[in-house]
C-alpha positions as CSV (number, residue, x, y, z in Angstrom):
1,X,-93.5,55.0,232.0
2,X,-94.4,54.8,235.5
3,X,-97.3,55.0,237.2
4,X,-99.6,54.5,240.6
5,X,-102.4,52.4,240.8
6,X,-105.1,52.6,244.0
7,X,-108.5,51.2,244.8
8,X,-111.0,51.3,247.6
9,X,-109.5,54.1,249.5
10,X,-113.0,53.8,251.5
11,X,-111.9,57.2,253.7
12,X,-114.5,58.0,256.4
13,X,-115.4,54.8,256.6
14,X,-114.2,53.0,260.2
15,X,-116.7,54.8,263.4
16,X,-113.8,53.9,265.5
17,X,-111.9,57.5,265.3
18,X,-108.9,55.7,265.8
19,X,-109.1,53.6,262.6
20,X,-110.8,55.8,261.0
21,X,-107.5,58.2,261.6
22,X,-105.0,55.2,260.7
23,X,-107.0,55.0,257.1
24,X,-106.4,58.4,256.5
25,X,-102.9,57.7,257.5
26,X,-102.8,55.5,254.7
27,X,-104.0,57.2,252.2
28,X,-101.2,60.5,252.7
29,X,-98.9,57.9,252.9
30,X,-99.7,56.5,249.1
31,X,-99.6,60.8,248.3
32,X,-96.3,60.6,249.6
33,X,-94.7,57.8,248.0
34,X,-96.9,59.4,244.5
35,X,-94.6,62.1,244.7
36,X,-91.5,60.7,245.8
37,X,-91.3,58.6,243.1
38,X,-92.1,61.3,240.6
39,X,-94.9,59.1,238.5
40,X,-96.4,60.3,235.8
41,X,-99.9,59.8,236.5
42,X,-102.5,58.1,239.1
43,X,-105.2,56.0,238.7
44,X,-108.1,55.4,241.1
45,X,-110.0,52.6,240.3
46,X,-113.2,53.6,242.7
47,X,-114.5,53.9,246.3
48,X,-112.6,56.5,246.9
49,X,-115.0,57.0,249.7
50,X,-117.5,54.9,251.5
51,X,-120.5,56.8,251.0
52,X,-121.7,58.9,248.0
53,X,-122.1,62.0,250.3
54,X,-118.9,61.9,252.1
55,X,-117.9,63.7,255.2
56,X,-116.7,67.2,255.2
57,X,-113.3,65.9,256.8
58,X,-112.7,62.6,254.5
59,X,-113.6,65.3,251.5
60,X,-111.0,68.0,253.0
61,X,-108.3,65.0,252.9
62,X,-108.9,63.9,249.4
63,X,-109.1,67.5,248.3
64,X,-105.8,68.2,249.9
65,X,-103.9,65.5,248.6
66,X,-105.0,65.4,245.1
67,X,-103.9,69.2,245.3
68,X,-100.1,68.2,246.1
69,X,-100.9,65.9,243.2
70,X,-101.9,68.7,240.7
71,X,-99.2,71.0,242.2
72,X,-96.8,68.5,241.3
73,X,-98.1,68.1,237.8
74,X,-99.2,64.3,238.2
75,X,-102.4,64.1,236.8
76,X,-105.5,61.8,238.8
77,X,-107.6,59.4,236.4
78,X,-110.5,57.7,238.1
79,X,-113.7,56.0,237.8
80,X,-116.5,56.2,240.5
81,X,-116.5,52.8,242.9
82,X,-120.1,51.2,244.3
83,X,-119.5,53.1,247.3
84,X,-119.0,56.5,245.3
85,X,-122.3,56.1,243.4
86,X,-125.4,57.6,244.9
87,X,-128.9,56.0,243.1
88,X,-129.4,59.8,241.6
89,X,-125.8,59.1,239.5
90,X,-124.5,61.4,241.1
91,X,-121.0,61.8,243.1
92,X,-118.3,63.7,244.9
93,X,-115.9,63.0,242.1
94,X,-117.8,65.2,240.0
95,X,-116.9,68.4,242.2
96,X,-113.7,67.4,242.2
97,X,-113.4,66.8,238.5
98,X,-114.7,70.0,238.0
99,X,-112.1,71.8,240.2
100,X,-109.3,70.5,238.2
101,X,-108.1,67.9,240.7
102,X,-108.8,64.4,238.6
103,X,-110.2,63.2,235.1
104,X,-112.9,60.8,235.0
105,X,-112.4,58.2,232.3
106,X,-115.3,56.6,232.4
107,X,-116.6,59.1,229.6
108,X,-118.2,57.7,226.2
109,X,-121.6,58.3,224.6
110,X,-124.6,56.0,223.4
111,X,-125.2,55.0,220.2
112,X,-128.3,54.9,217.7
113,X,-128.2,50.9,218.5
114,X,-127.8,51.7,222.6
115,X,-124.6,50.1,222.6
116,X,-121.8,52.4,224.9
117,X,-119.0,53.7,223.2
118,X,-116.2,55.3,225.3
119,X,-113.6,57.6,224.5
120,X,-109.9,57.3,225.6
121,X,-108.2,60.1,227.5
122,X,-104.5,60.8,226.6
123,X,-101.8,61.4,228.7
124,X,-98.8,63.5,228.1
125,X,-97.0,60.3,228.6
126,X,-98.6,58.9,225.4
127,X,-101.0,56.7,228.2
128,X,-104.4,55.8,226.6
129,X,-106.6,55.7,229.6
130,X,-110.8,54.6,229.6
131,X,-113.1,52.8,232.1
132,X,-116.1,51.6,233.2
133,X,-117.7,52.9,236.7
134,X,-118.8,50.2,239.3
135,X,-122.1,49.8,241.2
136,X,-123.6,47.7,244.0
137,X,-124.4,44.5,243.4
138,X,-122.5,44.0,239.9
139,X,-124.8,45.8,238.3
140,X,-122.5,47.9,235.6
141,X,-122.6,44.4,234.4
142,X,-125.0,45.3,232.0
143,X,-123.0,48.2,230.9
144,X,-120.4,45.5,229.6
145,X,-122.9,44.0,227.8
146,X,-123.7,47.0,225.6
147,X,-120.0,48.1,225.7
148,X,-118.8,48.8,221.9
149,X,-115.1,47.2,221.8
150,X,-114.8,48.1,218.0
151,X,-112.8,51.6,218.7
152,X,-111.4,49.8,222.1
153,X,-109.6,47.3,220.6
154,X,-108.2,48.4,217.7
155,X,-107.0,51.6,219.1
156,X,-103.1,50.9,219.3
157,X,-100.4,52.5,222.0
158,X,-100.0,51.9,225.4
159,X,-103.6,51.1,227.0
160,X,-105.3,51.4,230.2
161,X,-108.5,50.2,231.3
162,X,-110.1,50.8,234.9
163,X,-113.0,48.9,236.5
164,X,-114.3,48.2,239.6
165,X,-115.9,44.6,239.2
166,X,-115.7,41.3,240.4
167,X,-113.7,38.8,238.1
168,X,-115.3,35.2,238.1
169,X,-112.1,33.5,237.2
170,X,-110.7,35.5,239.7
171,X,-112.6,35.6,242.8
172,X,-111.8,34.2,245.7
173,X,-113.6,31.2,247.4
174,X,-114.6,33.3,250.4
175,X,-116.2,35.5,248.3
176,X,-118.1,32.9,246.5
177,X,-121.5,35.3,246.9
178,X,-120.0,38.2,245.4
179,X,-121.7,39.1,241.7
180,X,-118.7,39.0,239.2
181,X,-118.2,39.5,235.5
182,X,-116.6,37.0,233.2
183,X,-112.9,38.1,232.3
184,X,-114.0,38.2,228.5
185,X,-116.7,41.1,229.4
186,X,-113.7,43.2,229.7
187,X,-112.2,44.7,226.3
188,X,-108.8,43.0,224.7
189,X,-105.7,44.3,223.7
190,X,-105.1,46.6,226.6
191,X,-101.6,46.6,228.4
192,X,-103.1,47.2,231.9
193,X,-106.3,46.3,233.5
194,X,-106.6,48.3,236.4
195,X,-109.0,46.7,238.8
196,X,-110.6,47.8,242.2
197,X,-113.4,46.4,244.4
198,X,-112.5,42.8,245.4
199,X,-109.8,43.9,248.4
200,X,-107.5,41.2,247.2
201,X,-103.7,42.0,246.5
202,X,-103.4,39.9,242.9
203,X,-101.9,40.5,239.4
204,X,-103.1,38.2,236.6
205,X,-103.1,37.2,232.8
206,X,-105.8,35.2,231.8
207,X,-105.5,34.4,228.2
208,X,-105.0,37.1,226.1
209,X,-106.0,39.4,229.0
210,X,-102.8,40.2,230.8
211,X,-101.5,42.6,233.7
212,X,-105.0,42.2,235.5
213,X,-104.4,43.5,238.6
214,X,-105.7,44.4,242.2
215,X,-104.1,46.3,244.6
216,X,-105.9,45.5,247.3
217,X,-107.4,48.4,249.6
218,X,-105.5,51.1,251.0
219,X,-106.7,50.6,254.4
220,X,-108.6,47.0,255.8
221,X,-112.0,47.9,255.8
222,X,-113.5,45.2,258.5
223,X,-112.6,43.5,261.2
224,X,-112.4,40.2,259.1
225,X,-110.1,42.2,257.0
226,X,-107.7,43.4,259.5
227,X,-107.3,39.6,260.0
228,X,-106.5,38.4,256.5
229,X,-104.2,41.1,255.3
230,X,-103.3,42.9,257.9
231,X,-102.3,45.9,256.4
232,X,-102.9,47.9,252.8
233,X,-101.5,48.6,249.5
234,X,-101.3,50.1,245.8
235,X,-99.5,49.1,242.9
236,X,-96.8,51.0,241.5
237,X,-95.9,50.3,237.8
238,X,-92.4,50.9,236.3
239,X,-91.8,50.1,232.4
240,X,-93.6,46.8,232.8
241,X,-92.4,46.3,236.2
242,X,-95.4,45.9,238.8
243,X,-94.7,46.5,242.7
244,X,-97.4,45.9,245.3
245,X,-96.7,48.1,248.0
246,X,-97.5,47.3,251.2
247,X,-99.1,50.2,253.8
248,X,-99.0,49.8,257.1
249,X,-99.5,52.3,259.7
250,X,-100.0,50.1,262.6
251,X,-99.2,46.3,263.0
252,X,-102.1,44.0,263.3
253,X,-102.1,41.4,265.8
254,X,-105.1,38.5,266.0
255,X,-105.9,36.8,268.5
256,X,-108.5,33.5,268.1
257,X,-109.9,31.4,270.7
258,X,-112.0,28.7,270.8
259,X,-113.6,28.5,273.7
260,X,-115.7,24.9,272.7
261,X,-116.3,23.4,276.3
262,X,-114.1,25.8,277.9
263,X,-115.1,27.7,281.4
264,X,-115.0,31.5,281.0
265,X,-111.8,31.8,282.7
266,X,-110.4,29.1,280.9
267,X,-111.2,31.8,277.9
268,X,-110.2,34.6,279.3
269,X,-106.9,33.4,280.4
270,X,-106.3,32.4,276.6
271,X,-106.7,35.7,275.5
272,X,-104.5,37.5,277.8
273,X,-101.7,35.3,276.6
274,X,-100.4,38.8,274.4
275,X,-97.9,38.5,272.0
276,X,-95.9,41.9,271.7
277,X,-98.6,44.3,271.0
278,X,-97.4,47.7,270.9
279,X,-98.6,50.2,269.1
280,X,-100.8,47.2,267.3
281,X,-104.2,47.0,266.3
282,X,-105.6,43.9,268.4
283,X,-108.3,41.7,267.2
284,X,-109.7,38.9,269.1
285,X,-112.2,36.8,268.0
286,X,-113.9,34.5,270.4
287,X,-116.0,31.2,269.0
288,X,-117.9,28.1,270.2
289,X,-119.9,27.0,273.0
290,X,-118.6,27.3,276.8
291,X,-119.1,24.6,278.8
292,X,-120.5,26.7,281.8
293,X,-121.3,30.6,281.6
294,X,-122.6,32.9,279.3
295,X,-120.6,35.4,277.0
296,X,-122.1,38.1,278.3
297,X,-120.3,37.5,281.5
298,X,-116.9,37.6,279.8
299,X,-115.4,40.3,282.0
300,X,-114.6,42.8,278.7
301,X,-113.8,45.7,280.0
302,X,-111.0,44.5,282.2
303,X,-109.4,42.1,279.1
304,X,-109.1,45.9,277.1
305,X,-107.9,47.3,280.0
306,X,-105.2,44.7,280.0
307,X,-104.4,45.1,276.8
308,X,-104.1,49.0,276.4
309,X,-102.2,48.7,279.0
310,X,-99.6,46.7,277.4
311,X,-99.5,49.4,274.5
312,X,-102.1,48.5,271.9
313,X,-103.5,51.5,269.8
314,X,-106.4,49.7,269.4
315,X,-108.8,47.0,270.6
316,X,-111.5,45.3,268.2
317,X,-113.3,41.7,269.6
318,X,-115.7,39.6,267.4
319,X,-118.3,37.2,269.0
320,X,-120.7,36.4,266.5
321,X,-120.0,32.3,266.6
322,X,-119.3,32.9,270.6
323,X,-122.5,31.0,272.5
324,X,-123.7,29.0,275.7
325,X,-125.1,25.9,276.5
326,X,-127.1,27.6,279.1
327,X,-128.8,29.5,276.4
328,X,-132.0,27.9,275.4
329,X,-133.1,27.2,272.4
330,X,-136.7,29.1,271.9
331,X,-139.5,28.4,269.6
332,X,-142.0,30.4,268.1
333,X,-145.2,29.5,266.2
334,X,-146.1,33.2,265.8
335,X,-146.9,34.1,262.1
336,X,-145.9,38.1,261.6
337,X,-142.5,39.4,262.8
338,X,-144.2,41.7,265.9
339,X,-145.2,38.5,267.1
340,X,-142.6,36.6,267.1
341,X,-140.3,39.5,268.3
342,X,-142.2,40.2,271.2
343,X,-142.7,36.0,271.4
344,X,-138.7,36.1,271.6
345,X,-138.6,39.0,274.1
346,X,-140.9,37.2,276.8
347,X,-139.0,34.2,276.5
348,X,-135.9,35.2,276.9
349,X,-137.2,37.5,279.8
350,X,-137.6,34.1,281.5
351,X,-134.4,33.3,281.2
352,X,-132.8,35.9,282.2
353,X,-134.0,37.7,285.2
354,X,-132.4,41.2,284.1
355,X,-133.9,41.5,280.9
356,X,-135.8,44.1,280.4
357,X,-138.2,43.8,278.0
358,X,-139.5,46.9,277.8
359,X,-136.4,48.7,277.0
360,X,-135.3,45.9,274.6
361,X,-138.8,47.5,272.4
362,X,-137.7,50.6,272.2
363,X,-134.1,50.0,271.4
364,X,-135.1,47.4,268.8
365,X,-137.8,50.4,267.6
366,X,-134.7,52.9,267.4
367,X,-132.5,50.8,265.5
368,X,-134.8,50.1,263.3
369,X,-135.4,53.8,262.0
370,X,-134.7,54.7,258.8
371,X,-133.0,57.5,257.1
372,X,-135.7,60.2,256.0
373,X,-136.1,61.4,252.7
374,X,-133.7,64.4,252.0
375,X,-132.2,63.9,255.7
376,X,-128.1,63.5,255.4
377,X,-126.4,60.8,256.6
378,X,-124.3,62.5,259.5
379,X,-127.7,64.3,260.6
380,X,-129.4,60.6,260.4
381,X,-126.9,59.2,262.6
382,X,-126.6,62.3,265.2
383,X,-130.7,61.7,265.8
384,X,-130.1,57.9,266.0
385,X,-127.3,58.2,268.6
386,X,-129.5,60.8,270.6
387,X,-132.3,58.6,270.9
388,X,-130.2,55.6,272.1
389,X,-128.2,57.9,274.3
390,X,-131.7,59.0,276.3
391,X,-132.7,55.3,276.2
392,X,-129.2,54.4,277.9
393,X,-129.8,57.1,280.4
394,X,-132.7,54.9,281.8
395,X,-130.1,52.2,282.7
396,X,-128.4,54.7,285.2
């Protein structure tokens, strides 16, 4: 038997075209290698997408490559991610369920004592496959705790189960906040536990648990991301054999300084130090506290120019820890948040002489809206980038 195993696809979900293109990259490229190894089946164990109400070219993607799928007769068998689920229940993998492109196994009913009992789906290759959906913040946790394991476990053949959860015994210790599910929530007996959610490459047996495993995503899906694993993966299995495959579209290269009681040229000549990065995506992250200037004098747009020029595909910098001993430090005694927001404003006006407070407002007043009711997502962010766009106008 063999078969593919992918998680947190997340298509549509980088801004920068660029990345957002690469991830897409990714995801054909796991079609490819589908059906040039002639598997029997797939299995999607969530987050497909990154949002329950995808875009119409993320959804023309999927929908394309789950048709070379069916074409190819290699059936699709997947459960909806955190990201997939919409508060209504509802989800994109229902239409394309229903146009003959996958099988959702997450499928059951609930008995006269509440408790869930779900119902396998069999595969021509004699593959028992079931599953539990995932949802933000670990809360399908409960759904474990009313799961009936009677017909689960004592079901015999070749078993699948697919979830999109958190292990505790499995996490890892920079994910410590994560919500998880203890190991022995999940139902015994199965021959392969197909897991999704945690983007970690890892296969485990914990117990009498065994062939737990993550793929990892098929596309980084942050910054912090592109610097751990630098590239995706999936899972192929082979008649007990398991293979994580590694995707990569683009080589990642990061760059870290720390610019603790370092001049901003000192900085800025650390960074240009480039290893060989073409075609790469570039990260640089910048952290600690300069011993004169201010980051916001950090001449940017010539340290991308510099390194497009050397022939990177991409350019991503991170300053979050990245500070200034010339910035004060400012406190407020104000008691609601307009208060103290405007407190903040007025002080750092008299620091710096550019500020404009003002503008500041209204920006902080745009990016604050929220979506409204029955407005989409792409129509929600078109108004938002409007407004800022005629705000940025008054800087010209």
């Amino acid at each position: 038997m063999k078969f593919a195993h992918l998680a947190d696809c997340h298509l549509g979900s980088w801004r920068e075209p660029k990345l957002r293109m690469a991830n897409t990259e990714a995801f054909v490229s796991v079609i490819e290698r589908c059906l040039s190894e002639q598997v029997n089946f797939v299995l999607l164990s969530g987050d497909l997408f990154n949002t329950a109400v995808p875009g119409i070219d993320s959804l023309r993607v999927a929908v394309e490559q789950f048709k070379r799928l069916h074409d190819a007769d290699i059936p699709l068998y997947f459960i909806a991610g955190s990201h997939d689920f919409s508060p209504s229940g509802k989800t994109m993998l229902d239409i394309l369920e229903h146009a003959g492109l996958g099988v959702n196994v997450a499928k059951g009913e609930e008995l006269p004592d509440n408790r869930i009992k779900l119902h396998f789906t069999l595969d021509k290759s004699g593959a028992k496959i079931v599953g539990l959906i995932g949802k933000k913040a670990g809360l399908e946790s409960s759904y474990y705790k009313l799961l009936s394991r009677d017909n689960l476990e004592s079901e015999s053949g070749f078993k699948i189960f697919l979830f999109h959860s958190a292990l505790a015994e499995l996490k890892p210790k920079d994910l410590s906040e994560m919500d998880a599910l203890a190991v022995s929530l999940l139902p015994a007996g199965f021959d392969y536990y197909a897991g999704g959610h945690v983007h970690v490459v890892d296969n485990a047996a914990i117990g009498k648990y065994k062939n737990i495993v993550f793929p990892g995503p098929v596309f980084p899906n942050s910054f912090s991301e592109l610097e751990k694993l630098k590239q995706g993966s999936f899972v192929l299995y082979n008649d007990g054999n398991i293979q994580h495959i590694p995707l990569q579209i683009h080589p990642v290269v990061c760059i870290s300084v720390n610019a603790e009681n370092k001049s901003l040229s000192e900085v800025e000549t650390e960074i240009r130090r480039l290893p060989n990065v073409n075609n790469a995506i570039v990260t640089i992250r910048v952290s600690g506290t300069l011993k004169t200037g201010r980051p916001a004098d950090l001449r940017w747009n010539d340290v991308f120019h510099d390194v497009f020029a050397k022939g990177a595909f991409v350019v991503l910098k991170n300053t979050n820890a990245f500070s200034s001993k010339e910035l004060e430090v400012i406190m407020v005694k104000e008691a609601n948040v307009e208060e103290v927001e405007d407190s903040l404003l007025q002080q750092h006006s008299a620091q710096f002489k550019e500020f404009d407070v003002e503008l500041a407002k209204k920006l902080m007043l745009v990016l604050s809206a929220e979506k409204a009711e029955g407005e989409r997502v792409a129509d929600f962010e078109s108004r938002v980038h409007s407004e800022l766009d005629g705000l940025l106008q008054y800087l010209n």
